[in-house]
FIVO-319236 format. One line per 10 residues: number of its first residue (from 1); their letters; for each residue x, y, z of C-alpha. Coordinates in pm, whole numbers, plus 50000, padded with zeros to 5 digits. Example, Ala and Ser with C-alpha at 12.3 -4.5 7.8 and 13.67 -1.06 7.14 Angstrom:
1> as> 51230 49550 50780 ~ 51367 49894 50714 $
END
This chain:
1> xxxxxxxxxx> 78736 46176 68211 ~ 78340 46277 68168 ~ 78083 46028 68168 ~ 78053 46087 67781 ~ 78439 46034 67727 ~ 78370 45690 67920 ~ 78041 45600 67680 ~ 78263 45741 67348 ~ 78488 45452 67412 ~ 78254 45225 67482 $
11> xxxxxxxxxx> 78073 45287 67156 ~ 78419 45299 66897 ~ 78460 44911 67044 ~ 78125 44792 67032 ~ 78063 44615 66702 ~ 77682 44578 66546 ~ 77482 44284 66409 ~ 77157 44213 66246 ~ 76828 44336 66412 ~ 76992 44662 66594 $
21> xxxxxxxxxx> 76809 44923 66453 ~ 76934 45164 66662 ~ 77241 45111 66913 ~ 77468 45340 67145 ~ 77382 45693 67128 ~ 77037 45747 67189 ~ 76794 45742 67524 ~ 76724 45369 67444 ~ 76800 45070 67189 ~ 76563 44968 66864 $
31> xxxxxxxxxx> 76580 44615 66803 ~ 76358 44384 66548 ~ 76329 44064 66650 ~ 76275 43819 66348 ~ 75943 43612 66317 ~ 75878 43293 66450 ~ 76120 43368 66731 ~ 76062 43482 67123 ~ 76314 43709 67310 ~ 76476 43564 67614 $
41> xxxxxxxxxx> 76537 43842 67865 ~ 76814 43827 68150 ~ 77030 44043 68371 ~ 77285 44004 68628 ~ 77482 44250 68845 ~ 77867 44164 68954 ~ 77969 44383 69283 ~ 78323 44370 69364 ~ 78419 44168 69715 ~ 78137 43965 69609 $
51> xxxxxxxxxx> 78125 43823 69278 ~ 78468 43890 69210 ~ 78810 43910 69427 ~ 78931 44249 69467 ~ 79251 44168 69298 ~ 79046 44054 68958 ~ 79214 44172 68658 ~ 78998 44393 68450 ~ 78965 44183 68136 ~ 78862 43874 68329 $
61> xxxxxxxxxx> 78583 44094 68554 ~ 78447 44179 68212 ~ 78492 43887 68069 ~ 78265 43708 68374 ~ 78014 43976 68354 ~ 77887 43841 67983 ~ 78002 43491 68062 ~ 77736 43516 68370 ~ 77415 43634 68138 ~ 77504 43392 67873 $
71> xxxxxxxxxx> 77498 43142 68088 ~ 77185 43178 68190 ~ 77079 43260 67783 ~ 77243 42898 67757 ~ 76985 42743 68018 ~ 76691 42870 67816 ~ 76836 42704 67506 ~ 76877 43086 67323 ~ 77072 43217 67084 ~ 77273 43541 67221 $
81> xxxxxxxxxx> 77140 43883 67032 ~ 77222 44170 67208 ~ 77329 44312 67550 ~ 77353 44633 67758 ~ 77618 44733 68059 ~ 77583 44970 68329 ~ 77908 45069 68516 ~ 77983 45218 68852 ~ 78279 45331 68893 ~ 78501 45465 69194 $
91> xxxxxxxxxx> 78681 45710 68910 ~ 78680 45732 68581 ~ 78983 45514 68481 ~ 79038 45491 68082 ~ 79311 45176 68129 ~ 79065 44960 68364 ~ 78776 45036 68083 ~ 79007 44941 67830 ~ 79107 44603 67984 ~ 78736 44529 68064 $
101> xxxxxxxxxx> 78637 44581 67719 ~ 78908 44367 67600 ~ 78789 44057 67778 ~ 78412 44149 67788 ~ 78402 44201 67375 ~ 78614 43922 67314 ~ 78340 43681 67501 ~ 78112 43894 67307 ~ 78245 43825 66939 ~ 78319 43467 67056 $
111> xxxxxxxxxx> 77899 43463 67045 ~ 77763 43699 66783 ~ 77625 43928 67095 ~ 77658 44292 67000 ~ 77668 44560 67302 ~ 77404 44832 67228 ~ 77359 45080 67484 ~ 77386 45098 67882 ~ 77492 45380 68182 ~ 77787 45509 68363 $
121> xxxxxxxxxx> 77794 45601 68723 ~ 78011 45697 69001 ~ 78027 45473 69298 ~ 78118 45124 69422 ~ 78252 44870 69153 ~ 77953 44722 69022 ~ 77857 44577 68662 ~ 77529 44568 68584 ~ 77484 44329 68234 ~ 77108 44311 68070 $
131> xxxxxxxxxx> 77188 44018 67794 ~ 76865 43937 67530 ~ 76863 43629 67306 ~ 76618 43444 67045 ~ 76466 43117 67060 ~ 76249 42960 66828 ~ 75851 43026 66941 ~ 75738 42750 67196 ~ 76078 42536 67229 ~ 76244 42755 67544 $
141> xxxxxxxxxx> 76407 42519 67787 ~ 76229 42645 68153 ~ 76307 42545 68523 ~ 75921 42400 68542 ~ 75904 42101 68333 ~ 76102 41817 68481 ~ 75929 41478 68493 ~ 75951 41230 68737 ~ 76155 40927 68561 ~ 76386 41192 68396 $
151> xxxxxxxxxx> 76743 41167 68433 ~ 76946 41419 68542 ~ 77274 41551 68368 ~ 77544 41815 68419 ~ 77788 41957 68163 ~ 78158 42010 68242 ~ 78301 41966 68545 ~ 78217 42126 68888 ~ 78361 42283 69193 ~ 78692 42431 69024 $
161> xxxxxxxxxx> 78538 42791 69080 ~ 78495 42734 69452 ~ 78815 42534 69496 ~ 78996 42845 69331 ~ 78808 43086 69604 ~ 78922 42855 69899 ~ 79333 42863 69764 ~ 79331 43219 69689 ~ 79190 43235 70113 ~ 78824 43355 69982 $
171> xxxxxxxxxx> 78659 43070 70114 ~ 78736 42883 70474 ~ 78982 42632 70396 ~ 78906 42270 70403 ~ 79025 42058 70715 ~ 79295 41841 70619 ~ 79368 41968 70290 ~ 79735 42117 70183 ~ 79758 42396 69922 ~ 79921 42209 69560 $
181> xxxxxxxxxx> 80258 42244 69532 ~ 80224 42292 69144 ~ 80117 42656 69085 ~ 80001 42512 68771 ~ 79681 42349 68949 ~ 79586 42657 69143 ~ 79655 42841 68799 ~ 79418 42604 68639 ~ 79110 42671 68897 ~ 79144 43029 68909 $
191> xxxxxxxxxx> 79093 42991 68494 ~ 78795 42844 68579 ~ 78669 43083 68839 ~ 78777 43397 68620 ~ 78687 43306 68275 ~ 78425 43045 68323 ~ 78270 42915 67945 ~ 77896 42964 67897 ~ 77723 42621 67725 ~ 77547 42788 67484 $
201> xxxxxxxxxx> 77601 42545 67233 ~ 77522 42300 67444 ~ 77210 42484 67571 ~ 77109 42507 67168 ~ 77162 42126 67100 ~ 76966 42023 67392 ~ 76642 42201 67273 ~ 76377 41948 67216 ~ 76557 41645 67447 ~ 76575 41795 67736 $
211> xxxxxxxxxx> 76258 41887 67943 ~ 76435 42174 68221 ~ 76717 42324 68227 ~ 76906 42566 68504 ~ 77295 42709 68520 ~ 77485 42601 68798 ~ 77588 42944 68965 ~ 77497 42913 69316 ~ 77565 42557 69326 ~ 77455 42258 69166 $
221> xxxxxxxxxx> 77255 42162 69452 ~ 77093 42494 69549 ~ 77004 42537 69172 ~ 76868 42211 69144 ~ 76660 42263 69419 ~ 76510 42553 69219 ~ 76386 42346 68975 ~ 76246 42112 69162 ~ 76076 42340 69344 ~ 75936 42519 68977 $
231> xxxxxxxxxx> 75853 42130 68869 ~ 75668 42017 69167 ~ 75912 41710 69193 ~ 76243 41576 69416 ~ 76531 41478 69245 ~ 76794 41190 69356 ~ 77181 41277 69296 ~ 77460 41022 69302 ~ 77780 41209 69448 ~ 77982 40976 69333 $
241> xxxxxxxxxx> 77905 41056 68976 ~ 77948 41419 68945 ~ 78211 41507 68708 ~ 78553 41637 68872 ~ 78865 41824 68648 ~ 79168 41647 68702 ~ 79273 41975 68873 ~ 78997 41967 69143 ~ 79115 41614 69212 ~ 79511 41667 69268 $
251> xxxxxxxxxx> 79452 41935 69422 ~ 79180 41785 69654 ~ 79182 41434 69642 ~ 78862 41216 69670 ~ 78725 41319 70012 ~ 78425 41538 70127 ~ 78580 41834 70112 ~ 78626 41775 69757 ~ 78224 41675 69710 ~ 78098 41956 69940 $
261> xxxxxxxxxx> 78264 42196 69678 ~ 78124 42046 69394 ~ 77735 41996 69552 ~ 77759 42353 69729 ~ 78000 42525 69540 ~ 77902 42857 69304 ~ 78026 43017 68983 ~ 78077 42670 68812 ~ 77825 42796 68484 ~ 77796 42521 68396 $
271> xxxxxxxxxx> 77424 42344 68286 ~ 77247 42107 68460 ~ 76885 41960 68292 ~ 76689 41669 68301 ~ 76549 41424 67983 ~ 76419 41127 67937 ~ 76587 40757 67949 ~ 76517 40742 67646 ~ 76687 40986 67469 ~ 77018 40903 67649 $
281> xxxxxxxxxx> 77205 40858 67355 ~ 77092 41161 67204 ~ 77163 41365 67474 ~ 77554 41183 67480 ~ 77563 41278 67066 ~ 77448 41640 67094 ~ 77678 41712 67336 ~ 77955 41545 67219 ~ 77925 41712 66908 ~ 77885 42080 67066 $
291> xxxxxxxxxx> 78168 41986 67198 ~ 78078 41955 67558 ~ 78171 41692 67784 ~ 77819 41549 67961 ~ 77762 41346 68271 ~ 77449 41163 68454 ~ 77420 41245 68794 ~ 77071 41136 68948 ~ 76706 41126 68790 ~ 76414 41297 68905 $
301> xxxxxxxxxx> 76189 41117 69201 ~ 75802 41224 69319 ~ 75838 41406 69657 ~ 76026 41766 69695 ~ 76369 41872 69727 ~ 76732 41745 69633 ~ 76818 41426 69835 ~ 77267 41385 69782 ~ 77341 40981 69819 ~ 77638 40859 69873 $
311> xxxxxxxxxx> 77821 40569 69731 ~ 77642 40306 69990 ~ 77303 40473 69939 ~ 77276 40637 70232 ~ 77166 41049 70219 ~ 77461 41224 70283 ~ 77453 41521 70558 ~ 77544 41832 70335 ~ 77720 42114 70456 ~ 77533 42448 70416 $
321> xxxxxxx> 77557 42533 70035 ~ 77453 42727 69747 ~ 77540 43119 69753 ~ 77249 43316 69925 ~ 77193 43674 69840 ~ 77106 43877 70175 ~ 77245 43536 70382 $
END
């Protein structure tokens, strides 16, 4: 197949919305974005061996490819618009695009994102996602504007992601812990790893009670860290209270292995912000009724940095965590 053959099918699957002016055909995308409204710009790139298992079926690498950008869509509290995709390819391979369009436009229809233009290439696996959404002017959730006093929340669970990389032999695997019997657990995390869920309705409800905001893809401590950095603040987290899937726990238990997953483990896409005491209950009503399960880890302290506490208070020694580009 010629690069054009590859883009033609591309374009008969890609489905339009409001504000595309011009889509998939031309040297570059017209879009109108609608008054009283600010774009929210992001882009990711998956390479394969890296963000993904070799092995990944084609639906689920395209299906993680969105899933990544509207995460981070989610964090800013946007509305998905529109998105492009660059491909590399090793060959051109009509049945792999097929199955990555299949799971990367059914994430996209899930949330009203329509695909309107991108590139083909020969080379290395690689997906290359540019993913735009719309906020309302002046209410964008942002990494720089936690307070101290603020508590500090997660959505979902965390560490399934990672736990599904160190089963499948990925990651090293941890000392003292046996592989589950049931293949339905390992089953379970891999779901989690390969078709994580983006919070954007949860990253929509939270807009005006939360003060920052920040996906969990590198790890909820390394990403944390970011925003503490942005904010000029530390922030406190209670291990004992971050959220765990009833997978994650049968398959391992309550130790540290289990914790160092969920504090250092990536891919989780999940949200993690910080708001005020006060608006507890809001935050708990929101949530609930985006559907989204919601849990309070820590609160935000003066100083710099993520301190991890464990159960007796004391600052527990973390292993090296949080994915590192160029580590």
């Amino acid at each position: 197949m010629a690069e054009f053959d590859l883009i033609a099918m591309i374009r008969a699957r890609a489905t339009m919305r409001g504000g595309v002016l011009l889509g998939i055909g031309d040297d570059a995308a017209l879009l109108h974005v609608p008054a009283g409204h600010e774009l929210v710009v992001t882009a990711d790139t998956l390479n394969a061996g890296v963000h993904f298992p070799e092995d990944t079926a084609p639906a689920d690498i395209g299906w993680k490819a969105l899933a990544a950008n509207l995460s981070d869509l989610a964090s800013m509290g946007a509305r998905p618009a529109w998105c492009t995709l660059s491909l590399s390819l090793p060959q051109a391979d009509a049945g792999w695009l097929e199955g990555f369009l299949d799971g990367f436009l059914e994430l996209a229809a899930m949330h009203g994102i329509a695909l309107v233009g991108g590139d083909t290439t020969r080379g290395p696996l690689s997906i290359a996602v540019t993913a735009m959404g719309l906020v309302e002017t002046g209410a964008a959730l942002r990494r720089d504007r936690a307070r101290i006093g603020d508590d500090i929340w997660v959505t979902g669970t965390l560490g399934d992601a990672a736990a599904a990389l160190v089963l499948a032999g990925h990651m090293p695997a941890i000392e003292g812990v046996a592989p589950p019997e049931d293949a339905r657990i390992a089953a379970a995390l891999r779901m989690r790893l390969e078709r994580p869920t983006p919070r954007v309705e949860a990253g929509r409800a939270l807009l005006g009670l939360a003060h920052a905001c920040v996906d969990v893809s590198d790890g909820l401590l390394a990403d944390l860290g970011h925003v503490c950095e942005r904010s000029g603040v530390g922030a406190d987290i209670e291990l004992a209270a971050l959220p765990a899937s009833t997978a994650l726990r049968q398959a391992f238990g309550d130790g540290a292995g289990r914790i160092a997953l969920q504090a250092g483990g990536g891919d989780d896409y999940e949200l993690c912000f910080t708001a005020p005491p006060v608006v507890r209950e809001a935050v708990a009503m929101v949530l609930e009724q985006a559907g989204v399960e919601c849990s309070r880890i820590g609160r935000v302290v003066t100083g710099d940095g993520v301190r991890a506490l464990a159960a007796d208070g004391s600052r527990w020694q973390t292993p090296p965590g949080g994915y590192v580009h160029f580590g």
